[in-house]
C-alpha positions in Angstrom: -8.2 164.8 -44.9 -9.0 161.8 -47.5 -12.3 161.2 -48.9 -13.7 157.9 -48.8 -10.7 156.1 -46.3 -12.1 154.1 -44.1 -12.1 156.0 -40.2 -9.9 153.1 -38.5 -6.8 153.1 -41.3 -4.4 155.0 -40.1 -1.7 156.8 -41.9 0.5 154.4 -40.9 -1.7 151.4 -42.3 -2.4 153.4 -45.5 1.5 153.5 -46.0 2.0 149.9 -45.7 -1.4 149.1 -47.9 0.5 151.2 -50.6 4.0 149.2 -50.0 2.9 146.4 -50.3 3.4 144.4 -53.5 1.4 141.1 -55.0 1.8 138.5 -53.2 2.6 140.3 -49.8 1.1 139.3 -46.4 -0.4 141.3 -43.6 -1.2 139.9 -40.3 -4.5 141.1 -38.6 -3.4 139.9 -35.0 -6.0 139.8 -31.8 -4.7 141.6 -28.2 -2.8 137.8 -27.1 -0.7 138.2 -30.5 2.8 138.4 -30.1 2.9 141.1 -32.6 6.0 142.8 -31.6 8.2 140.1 -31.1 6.9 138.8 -34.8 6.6 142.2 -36.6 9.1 143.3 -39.6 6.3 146.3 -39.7 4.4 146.6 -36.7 1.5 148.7 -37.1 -0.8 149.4 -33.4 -4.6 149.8 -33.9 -5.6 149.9 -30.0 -8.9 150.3 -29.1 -9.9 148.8 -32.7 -11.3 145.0 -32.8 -10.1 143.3 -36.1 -14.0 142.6 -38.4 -14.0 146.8 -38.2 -10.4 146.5 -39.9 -10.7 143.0 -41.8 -14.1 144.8 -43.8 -11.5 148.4 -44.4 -8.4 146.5 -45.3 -10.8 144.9 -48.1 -12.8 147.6 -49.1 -8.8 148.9 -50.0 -7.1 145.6 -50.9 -7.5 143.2 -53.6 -7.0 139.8 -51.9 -4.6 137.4 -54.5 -6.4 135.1 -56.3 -4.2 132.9 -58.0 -2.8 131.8 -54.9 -4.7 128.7 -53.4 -5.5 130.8 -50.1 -5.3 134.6 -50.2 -6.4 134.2 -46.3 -5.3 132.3 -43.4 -7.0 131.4 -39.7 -5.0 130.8 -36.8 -6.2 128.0 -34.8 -5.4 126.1 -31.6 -5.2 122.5 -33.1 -7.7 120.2 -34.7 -10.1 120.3 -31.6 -11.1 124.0 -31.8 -12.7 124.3 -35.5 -14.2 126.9 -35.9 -13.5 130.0 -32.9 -17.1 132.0 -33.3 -15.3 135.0 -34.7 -14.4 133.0 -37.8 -18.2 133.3 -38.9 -18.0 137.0 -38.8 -15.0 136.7 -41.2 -16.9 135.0 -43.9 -19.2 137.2 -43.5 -17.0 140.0 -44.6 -15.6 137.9 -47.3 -19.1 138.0 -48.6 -20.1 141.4 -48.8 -16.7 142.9 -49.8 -16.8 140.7 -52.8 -13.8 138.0 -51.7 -16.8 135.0 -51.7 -14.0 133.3 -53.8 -11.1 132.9 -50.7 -11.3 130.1 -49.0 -10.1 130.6 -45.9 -7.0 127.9 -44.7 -6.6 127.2 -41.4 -2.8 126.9 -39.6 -2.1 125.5 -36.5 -0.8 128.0 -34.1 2.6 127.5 -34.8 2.6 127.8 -38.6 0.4 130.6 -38.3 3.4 132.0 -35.7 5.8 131.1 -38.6 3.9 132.5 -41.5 3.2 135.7 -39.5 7.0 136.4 -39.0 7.4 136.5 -42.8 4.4 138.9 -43.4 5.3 142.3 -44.7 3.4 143.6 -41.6 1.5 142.9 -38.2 -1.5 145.0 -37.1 -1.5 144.8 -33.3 -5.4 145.2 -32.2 -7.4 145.1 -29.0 -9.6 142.2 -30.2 -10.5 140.4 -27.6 -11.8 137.0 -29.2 -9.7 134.0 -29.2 -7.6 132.5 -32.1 -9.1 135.9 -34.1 -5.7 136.0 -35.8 -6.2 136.4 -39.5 -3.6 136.5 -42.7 -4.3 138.5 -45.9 -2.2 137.6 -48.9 -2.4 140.9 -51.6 -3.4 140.4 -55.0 -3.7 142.6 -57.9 -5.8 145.6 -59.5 -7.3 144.1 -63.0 
């Protein structure tokens, strides 16, 4: 046993946390993601719903700030702004001290693009729509 690790990273997810280098990307995908067909690392958190994991991943992870967005929404197209879960992610931007990272939002299809370049995909049971987040890795200072 670990002190201090948040209850829902798993081994699995510690280990890739730890690969992963500056700049990397890690997708936080909803239950409708095609995470294994998009997956280089595919990591499954069943049973977990993604603002439990966003708030541990960043309680872990620096998020990169000298990249013009550290995170990434996925969205349907310009008429669906702002999917209700999106609020909840600010929210943990807030209190985990990432106030800084504006959030960009893709369009389904470059998020689908982006995502198959990420260093990993965590599969989740979220249930919300368009709850697919990116997380670009920064550095310790």
């Amino acid at each position: 046993m670990l002190k201090n690790i948040p209850h829902c990273i798993s081994p699995d997810l510690l280990k890739i946390l730890m690969e992963m280098g500056h700049g990397d990307e890690i997708v936080i995908a909803d239950g409708n993601f095609p995470a294994a067909s998009h997956a280089q690392n595919l990591i499954r958190l069943d049973g977990l719903r993604i603002p439990e994991i966003l708030e541990a991943i960043l309680t872990l992870m620096p998020l990169d700030t000298y990249a013009d967005s550290p995170v990434f929404y996925m969205m349907h197209g310009p008429e669906i702004a702002a999917p209700p879960i999106w609020s909840k992610y600010n929210e943990i931007l807030q209190t985990t001290d990432n106030q800084i990272a504006i959030p960009t939002k893709l369009e389904r299809f470059q998020f689908y693009d982006q995502a198959k370049q990420a260093y990993a995909i965590i599969a989740t049971s979220e249930q919300a729509l368009y709850a697919n987040i990116i997380l670009k890795k920064g550095v310790i200072t």
